[in-house]
C-alpha positions as CSV (number, residue, x, y, z in Angstrom):
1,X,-73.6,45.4,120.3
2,X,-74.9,42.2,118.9
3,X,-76.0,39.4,121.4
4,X,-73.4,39.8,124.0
5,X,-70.6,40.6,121.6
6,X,-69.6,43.0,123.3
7,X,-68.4,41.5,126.4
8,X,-66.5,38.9,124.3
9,X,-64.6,41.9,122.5
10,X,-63.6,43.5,125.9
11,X,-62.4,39.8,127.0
12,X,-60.9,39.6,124.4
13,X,-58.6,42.8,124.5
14,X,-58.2,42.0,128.1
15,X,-56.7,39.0,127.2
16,X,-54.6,39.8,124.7
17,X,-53.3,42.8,125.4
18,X,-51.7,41.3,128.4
19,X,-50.2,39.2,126.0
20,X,-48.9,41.1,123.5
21,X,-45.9,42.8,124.7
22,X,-44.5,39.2,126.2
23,X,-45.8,37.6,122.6
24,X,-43.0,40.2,121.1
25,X,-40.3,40.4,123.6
26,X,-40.4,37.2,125.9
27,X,-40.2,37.3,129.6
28,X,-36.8,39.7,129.8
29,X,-36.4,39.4,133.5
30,X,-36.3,35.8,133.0
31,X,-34.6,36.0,129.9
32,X,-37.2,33.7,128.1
33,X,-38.1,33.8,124.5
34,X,-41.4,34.6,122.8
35,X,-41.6,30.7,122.1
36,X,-40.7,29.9,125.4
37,X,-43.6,31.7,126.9
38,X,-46.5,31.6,124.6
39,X,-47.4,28.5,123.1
40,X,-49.5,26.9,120.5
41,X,-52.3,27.1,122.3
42,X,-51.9,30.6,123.0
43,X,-51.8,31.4,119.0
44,X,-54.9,29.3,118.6
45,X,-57.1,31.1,121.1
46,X,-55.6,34.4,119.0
47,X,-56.6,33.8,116.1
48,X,-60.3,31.8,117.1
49,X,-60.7,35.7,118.6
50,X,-59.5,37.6,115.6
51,X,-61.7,35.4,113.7
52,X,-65.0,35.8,116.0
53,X,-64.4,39.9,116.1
54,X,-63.8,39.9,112.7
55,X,-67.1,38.5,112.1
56,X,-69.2,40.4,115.3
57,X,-67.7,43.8,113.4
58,X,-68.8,42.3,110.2
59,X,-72.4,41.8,111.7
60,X,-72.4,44.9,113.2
61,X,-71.6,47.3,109.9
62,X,-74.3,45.1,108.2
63,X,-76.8,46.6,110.7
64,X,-76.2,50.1,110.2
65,X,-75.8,49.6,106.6
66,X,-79.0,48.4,106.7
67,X,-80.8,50.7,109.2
68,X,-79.2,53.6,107.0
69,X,-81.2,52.1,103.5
């Protein structure tokens, strides 16, 4: 991948795939909310990933577009 990128991408769905399901449901053997569990924080680091693998994916299709030219 491109300079590391991929261990930041398998972080990241580490991460937030352990997330995800509580992000959605809350803790239901606590009977918590989603709010009560995740926080701001939380969303920020989120979306700071979704915005970094957006762009690693973008780099990434620019370098077989341009290997394929």
């Amino acid at each position: 991948m491109v300079c590391g990128g991929d261990r930041f991408l398998c972080e990241s769905s580490k991460t937030l795939v352990k997330k995800r399901e509580i992000s959605l449901y809350g803790g239901e053997e606590t009977f918590l909310t989603p709010e009560e569990v995740i926080d701001e924080r939380d969303a920020e680091d989120a979306v700071k990933r979704a915005k970094k693998t957006y762009y690693l994916c973008e780099k990434f299709i620019s370098g077989i577009e341009r290997k394929a030219e």
